[in-house]
N, C-alpha and C positions, 0 to 999 in steps of 0.2 A: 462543495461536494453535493450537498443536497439530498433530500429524501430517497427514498427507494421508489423506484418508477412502478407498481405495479401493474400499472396499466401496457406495460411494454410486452409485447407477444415476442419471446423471442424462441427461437428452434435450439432446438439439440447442435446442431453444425457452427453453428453461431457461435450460442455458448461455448465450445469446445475450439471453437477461433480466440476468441475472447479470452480463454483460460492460457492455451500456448503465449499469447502477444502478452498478457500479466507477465505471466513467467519470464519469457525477456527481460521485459522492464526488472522482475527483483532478482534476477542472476546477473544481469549490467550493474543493478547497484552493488550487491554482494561482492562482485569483481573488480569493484573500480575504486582505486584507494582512497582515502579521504570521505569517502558518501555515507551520508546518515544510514544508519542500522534501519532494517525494515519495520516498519508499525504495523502495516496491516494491510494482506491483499482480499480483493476480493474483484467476483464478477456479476453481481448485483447491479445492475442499472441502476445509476445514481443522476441526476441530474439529466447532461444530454451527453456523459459517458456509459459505457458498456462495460465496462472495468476500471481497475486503479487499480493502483501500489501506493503506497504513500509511507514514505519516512518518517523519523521521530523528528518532534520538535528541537531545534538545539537545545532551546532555555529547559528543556524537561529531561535531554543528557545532561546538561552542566547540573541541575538538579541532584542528579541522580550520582554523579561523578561528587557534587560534593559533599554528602550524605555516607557515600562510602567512605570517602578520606577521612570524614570526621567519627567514622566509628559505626555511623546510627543505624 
């Protein structure tokens, strides 16, 4: 993923491209059965992307799946 670029000039037009094309990306995962639940979008330049979506870990649902079975 990488740092936050903030050396990257980006426009208004841009970002608001950027923001729709995320959005795809977390209503395709939302939509599509089986796909890891959403962790976190954002449209911060990170590395040499302009956005991400990014899903949960599995090992961090099975975690979490067995935590609750067990009570905790």
């Amino acid at each position: 993923m990488g740092g936050e670029r903030r050396s990257a000039v980006i426009t208004e037009e841009d970002r608001r491209n950027t923001a729709f094309h995320e959005a795809g990306h977390a209503l395709t995962a939302l939509c599509t059965p089986g796909s890891r639940p959403i962790h976190k979008a954002t449209i911060i330049p990170r590395g040499s992307a302009l956005g991400m979506v990014r899903g949960c870990q599995w090992s961090w649902l099975y975690l979490v799946v067995m935590c609750l079975s067990l009570g905790l």
